[in-house]
matplotlib code that plots the C-alpha trace (Angstrom):
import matplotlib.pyplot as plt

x = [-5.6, -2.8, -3.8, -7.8, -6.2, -4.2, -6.9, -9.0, -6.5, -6.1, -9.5, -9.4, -6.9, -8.6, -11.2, -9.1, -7.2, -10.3, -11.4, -7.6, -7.8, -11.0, -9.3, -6.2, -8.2, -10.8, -7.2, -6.0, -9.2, -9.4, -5.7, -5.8, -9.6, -10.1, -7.6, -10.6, -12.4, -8.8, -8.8, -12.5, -11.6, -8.8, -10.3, -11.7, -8.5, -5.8, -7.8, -7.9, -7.8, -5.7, -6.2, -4.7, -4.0, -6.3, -5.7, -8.0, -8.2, -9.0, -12.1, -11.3, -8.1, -9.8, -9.1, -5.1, -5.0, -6.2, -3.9, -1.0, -2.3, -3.2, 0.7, 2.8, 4.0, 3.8, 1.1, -1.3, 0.9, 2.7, 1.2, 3.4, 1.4, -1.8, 0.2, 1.1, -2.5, -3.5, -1.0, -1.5, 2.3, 1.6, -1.2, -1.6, -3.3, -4.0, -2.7, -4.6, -5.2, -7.9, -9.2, -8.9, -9.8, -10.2, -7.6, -4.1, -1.3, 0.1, 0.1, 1.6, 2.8, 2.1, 2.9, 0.0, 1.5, 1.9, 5.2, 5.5, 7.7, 7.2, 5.3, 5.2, 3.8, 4.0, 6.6, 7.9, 8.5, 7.5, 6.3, 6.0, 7.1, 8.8, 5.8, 3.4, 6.0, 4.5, 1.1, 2.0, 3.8, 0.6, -1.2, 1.4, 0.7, -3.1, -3.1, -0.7, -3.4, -5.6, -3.8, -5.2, -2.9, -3.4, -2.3, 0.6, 2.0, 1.5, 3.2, 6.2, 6.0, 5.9, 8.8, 11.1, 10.0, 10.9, 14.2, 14.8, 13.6, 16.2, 18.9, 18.0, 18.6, 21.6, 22.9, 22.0, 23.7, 20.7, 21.5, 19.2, 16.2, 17.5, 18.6, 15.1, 13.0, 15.8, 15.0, 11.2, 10.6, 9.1, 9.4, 6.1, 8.2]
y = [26.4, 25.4, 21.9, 22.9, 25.0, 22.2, 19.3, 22.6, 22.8, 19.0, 19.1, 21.6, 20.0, 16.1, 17.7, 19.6, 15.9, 14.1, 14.1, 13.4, 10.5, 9.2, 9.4, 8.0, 4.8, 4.1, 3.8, 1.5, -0.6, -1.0, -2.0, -4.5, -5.9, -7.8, -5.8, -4.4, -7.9, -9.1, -6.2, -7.3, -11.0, -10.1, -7.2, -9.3, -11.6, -8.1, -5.8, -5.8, -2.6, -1.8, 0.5, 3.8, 2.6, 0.2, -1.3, -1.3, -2.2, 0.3, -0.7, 0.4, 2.2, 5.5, 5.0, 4.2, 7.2, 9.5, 8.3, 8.5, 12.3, 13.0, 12.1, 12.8, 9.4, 6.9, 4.7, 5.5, 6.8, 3.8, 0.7, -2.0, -1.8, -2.5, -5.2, -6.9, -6.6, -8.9, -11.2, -11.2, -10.4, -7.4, -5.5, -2.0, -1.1, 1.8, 2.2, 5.2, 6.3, 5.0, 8.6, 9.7, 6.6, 8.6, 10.7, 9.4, 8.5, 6.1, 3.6, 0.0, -2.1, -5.8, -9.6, -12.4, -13.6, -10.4, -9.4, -5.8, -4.5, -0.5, 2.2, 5.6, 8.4, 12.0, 12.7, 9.1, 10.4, 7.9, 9.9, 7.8, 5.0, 3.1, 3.9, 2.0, -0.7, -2.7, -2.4, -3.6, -6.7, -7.2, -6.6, -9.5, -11.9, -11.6, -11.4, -14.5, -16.9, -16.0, -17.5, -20.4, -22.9, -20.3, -17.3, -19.4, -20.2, -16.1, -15.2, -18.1, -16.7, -13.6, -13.5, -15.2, -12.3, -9.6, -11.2, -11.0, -7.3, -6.5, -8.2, -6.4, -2.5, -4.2, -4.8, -1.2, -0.1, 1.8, 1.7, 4.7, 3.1, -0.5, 0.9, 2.4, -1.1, -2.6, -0.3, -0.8, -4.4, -6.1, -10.2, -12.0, -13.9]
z = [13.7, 11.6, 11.2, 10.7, 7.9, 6.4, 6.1, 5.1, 2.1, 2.0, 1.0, -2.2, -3.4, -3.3, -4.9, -7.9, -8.0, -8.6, -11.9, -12.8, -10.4, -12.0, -15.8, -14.2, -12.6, -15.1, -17.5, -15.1, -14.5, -18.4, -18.6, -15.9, -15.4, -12.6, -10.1, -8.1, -8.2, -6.4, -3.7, -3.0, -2.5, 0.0, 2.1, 4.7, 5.3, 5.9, 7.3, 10.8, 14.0, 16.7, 19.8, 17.6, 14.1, 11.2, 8.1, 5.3, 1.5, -0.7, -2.9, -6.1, -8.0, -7.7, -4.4, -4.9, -7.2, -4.7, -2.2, -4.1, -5.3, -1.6, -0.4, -2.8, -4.0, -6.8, -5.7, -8.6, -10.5, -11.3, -13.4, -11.3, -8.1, -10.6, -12.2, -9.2, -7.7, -10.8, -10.6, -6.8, -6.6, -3.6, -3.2, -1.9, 1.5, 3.7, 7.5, 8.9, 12.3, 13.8, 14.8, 11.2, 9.0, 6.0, 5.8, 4.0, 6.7, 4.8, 1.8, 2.5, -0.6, 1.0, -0.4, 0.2, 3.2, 5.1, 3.9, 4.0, 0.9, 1.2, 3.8, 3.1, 4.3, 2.5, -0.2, 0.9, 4.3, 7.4, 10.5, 13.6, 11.8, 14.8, 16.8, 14.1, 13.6, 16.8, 15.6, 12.2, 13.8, 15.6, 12.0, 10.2, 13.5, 12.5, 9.1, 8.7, 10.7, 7.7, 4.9, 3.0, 1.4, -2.3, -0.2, 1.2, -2.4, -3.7, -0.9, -2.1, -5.4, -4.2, -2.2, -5.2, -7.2, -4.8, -5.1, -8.5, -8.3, -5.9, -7.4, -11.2, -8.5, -7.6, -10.6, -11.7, -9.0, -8.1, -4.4, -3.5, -4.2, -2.9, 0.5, 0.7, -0.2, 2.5, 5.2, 4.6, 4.1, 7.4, 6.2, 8.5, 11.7]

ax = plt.figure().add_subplot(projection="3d")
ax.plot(x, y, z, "-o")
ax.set_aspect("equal")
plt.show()
């Protein structure tokens, strides 16, 4: 009863969150055409379905809006994860479980060649995390036999940048939000 109630609520509140997600997106769309075009072009290489959990790429930045309304964290909120979707940098996908592949579990920040920078669930909180960590192995194993030779060199620019990123936190001294990009990021073996 309790969780019929809350995906009952879940659902009022998507809907009051739309028409701020639509504004939000069509901003973002205008701001960095050719995004969506990007997340079309490299749908079929990362998404991919195991026995409890799938990927998918969202379609459009409505879509990454709503999901960061819908858990309570900056995905969508944020123009970096747009900018880095144009310059193929990272770009955002959705891990869901397979029985519920439309509601938000959780939003993974990935690099070209399957590097996994950031997963988070609600308000940046990872449920079940080291049970989905197998399956997203499993996911980087696949997703790396994809990769053309242009998805090899993203991913080598990719990685140099996520570098540089970390060492301007470090530098800051902003160790809260380095530990937490430390603890997340799953480099492809």
């Amino acid at each position: 009863l309790v969780e019929e109630f809350e995906r009952h609520r879940e659902a009022i509140q998507l809907e009051e969150n739309k028409e701020k997600a639509m504004a939000e997106a069509q901003r973002m769309r205008e701001k960095y055409p050719g995004s969506e075009e990007i997340l079309a072009q490299v749908k079929q290489k990362y998404e991919y379905q195991g026995e409890k959990y799938l990927v998918t790429v969202p379609e459009n930045f409505l879509q990454i809006t709503m999901e960061g309304m819908a858990l309570h964290h900056c995905v969508g909120h944020t123009e970096r994860y747009f900018d880095r979707i144009l310059q193929h940098e990272t770009y955002i996908l959705f891990l869901r479980k397979k029985e519920e592949p439309d509601r938000p579990f959780y939003t993974l920040e990935v690099e070209p060649g399957g590097t996994i920078r950031q997963h988070r669930g609600m308000y940046d909180l990872e449920p079940e995390i080291e049970e989905i960590k197998p399956f997203l192995r499993e996911w980087q194993k696949e997703t790396r036999r994809r990769m053309s030779e242009t998805d090899q060199e993203h991913a080598r620019i990719s990685a140099i940048k996520r570098e540089q990123n970390l060492e301007e936190l470090r530098q800051k001294n902003n160790t809260r939000v380095l530990e937490a990009l430390m603890e997340d990021l799953m480099e492809v073996v």
